[in-house]
C-alpha positions in Angstrom: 101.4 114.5 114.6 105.1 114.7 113.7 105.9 116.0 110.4 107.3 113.0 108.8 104.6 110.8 110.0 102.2 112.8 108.8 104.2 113.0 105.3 104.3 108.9 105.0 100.1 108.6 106.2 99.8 110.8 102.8 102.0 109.0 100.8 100.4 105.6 102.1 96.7 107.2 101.2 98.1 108.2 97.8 99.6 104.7 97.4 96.1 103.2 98.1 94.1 105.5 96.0 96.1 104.8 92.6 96.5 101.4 93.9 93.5 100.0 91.6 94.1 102.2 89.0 97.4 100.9 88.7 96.4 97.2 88.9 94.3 97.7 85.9 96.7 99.5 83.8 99.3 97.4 84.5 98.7 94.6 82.2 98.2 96.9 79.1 101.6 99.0 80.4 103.2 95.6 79.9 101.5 93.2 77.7 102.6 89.6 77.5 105.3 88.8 74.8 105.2 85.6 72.7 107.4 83.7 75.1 105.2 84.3 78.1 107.6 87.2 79.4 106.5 90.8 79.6 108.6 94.4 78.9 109.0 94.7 83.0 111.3 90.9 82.8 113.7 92.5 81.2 113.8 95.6 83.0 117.5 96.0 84.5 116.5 95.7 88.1 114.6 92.6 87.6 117.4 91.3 85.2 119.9 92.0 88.2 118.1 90.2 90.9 117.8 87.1 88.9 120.9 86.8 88.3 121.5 87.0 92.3 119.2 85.0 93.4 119.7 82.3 90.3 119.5 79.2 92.4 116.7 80.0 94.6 114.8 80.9 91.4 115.7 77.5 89.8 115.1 75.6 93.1 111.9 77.1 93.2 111.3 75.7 89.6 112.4 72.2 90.1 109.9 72.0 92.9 107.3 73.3 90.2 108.3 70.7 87.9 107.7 68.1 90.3 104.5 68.9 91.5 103.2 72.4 90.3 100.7 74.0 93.4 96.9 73.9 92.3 95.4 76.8 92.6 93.6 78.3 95.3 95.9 77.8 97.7 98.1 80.6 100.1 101.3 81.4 99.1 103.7 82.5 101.7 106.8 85.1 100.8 109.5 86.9 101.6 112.8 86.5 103.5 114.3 84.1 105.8 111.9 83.9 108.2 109.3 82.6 105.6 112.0 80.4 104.1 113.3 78.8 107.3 109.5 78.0 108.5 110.0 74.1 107.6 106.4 73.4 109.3 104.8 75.7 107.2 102.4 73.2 105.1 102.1 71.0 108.8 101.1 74.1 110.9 98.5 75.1 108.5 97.5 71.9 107.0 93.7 72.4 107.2 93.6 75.3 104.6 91.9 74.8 101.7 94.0 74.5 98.3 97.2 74.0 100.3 100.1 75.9 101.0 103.1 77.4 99.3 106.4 78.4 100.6 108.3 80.8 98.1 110.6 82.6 100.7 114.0 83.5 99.9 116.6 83.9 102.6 118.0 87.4 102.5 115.8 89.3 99.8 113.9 92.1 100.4 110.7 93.9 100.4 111.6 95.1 96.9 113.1 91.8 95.4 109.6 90.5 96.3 107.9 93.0 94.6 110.8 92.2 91.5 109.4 88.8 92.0 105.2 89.1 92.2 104.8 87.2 88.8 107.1 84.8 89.3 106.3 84.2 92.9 102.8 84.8 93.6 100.9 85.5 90.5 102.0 82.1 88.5 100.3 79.7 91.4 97.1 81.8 91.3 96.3 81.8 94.9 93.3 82.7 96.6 95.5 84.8 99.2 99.2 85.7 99.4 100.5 86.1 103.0 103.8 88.4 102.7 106.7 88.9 105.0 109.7 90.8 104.3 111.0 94.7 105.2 113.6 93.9 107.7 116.6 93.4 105.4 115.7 96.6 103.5 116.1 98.9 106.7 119.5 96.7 107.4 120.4 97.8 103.8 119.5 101.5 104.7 116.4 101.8 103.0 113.6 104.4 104.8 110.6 103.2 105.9 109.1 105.2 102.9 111.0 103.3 100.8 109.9 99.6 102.0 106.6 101.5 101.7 107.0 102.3 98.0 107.9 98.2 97.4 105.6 97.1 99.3 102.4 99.0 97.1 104.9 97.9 93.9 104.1 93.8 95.3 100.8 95.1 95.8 100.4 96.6 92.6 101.6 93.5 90.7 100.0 90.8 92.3 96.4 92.1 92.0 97.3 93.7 88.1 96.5 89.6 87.3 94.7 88.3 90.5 92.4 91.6 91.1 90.4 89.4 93.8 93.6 88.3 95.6 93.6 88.6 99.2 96.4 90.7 100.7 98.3 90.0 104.1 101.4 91.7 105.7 102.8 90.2 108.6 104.1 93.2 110.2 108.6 93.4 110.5 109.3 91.8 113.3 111.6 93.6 116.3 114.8 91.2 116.5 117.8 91.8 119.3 119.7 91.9 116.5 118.8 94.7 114.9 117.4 96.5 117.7 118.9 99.8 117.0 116.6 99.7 113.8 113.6 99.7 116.1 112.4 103.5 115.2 112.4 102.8 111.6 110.7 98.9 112.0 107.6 100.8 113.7 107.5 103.4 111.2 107.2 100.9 108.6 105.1 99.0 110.0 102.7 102.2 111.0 103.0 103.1 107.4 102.0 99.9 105.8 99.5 99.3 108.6 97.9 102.9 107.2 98.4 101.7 103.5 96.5 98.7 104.1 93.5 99.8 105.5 92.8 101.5 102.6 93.6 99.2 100.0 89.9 96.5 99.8 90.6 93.1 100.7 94.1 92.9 102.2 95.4 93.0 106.0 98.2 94.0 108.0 98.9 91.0 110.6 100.9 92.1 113.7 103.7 90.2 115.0 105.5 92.6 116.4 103.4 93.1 119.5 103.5 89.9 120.6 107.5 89.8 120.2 107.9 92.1 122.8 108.8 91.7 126.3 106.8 93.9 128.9 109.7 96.1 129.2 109.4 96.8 125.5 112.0 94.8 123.9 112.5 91.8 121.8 111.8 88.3 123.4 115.2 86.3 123.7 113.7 83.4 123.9 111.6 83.6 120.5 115.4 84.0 118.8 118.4 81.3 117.7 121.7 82.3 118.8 122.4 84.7 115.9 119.6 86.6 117.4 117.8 87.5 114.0 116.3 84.0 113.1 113.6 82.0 115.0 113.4 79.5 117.3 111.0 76.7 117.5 109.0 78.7 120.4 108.8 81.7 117.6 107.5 80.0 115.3 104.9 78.6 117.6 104.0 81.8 118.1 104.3 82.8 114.4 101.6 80.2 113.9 98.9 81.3 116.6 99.0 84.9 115.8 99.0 84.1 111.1 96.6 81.2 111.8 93.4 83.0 112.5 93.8 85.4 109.1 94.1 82.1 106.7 91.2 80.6 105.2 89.6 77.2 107.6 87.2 74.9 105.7 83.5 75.0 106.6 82.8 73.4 110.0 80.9 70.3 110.1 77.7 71.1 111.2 77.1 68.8 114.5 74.3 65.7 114.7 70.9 67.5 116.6 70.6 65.9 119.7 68.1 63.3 120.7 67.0 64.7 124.1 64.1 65.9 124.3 
């Protein structure tokens, strides 16, 4: 095993172990102020990327004003590929509690993980379904880096919804940013390790299926800037996600009258 791989398997583990430790600490780390905020809202990061991404946050709470999500239901998050997935609720209209779209076009792994409480924890779903990484290796970020944000979401989410499920749809390969590919799989493989350690979550991969047999992105899944997806990716997008969502009971069939 190559050095550095082995180096981010044992940073994932480590990530995982503390991971529930964390979680419960978290809440007394930062306890809730009169005003509903806690001591991490007015950290400077999290001051910073409010400020940037000021009218997606207030968008987001006009739509709560209108009809706030009832619980139990998936929230979806991340980037533009979450936030351009207009057929979101329609492709997954059989799952219980409904569904939420909270992505954000051009954030990152770590603005999510700025964003968990105001995001994900605030609708108290039953399962969080998480896509983002790709715009923090365009920024330059390692893969041990998206890897660090990614057990921060982790962290904050289940600090308030302990019994939250999980999922990571894996970063998917784009032509665009093709020359990224090395550091999309190591992220991925990273996570991927991270996950299975940490109870009740899921890595989901998309990036398998966005491949070509000759090992390269599928043009055809891609609009013309060759980043964003096409109708036929999202098609796909939905196939692959749709099995890892919760369905509502089957109803059971009438016994036949045959002898």
């Amino acid at each position: 095993m190559k050095p550095v791989r082995a180096a981010a398997l044992l940073l994932a583990a480590a990530l995982a172990f503390t991971a529930q430790a964390q979680a419960q600490t978290a809440a007394a780390a930062f306890p809730y102020e009169a005003d509903g905020s806690t001591a991490a809202d007015t950290a400077p990061a999290y001051l910073a990327a409010k400020a940037r991404w000021h009218n997606e946050l207030a968008a987001f709470a006009r739509a709560d004003q209108e009809r706030f999500p009832q619980p139990g239901g998936v929230v979806f998050v991340g980037s533009s590929t979450v936030r351009m997935w207009t057929r979101l609720s329609q492709d997954f209209s059989r799952v219980p509690g409904g569904i939420v779209n909270r992505g954000f076009g051009g954030s990152t792994l770590a603005d999510c993980a700025l964003f968990a409480r105001d995001l994900v924890v605030r609708y108290k779903p039953r399962q969080v379904v998480l896509y983002a990484g790709d715009n923090d290796l365009a920024e330059g970020r390692t893969p041990l880096q998206v890897l660090d944000s990614f057990a921060r979401f982790a962290n904050a989410v289940r600090a308030e919804l302990p019994d939250v499920r999980i999922s990571f749809i894996s970063v998917k390969p784009s032509p665009s940013r093709e020359q990224l590919m090395p550091q999309i799989r190591e992220t991925n493989h990273v996570i991927s390790a991270y996950l299975n350690l940490l109870p009740n979550s899921e890595y989901i991969d998309i990036h398998t299926p966005m491949l070509g047999a000759d090992g390269r992105p599928r043009p055809e899944l891609f609009r013309g800037d060759r980043l964003h997806l096409t109708d036929e990716g999202y098609r796909l997008w939905q196939s692959v996600v749709a099995p890892h969502l919760p369905m509502p009971p089957s109803v059971p069939t009438s016994p036949s009258n045959a002898p």
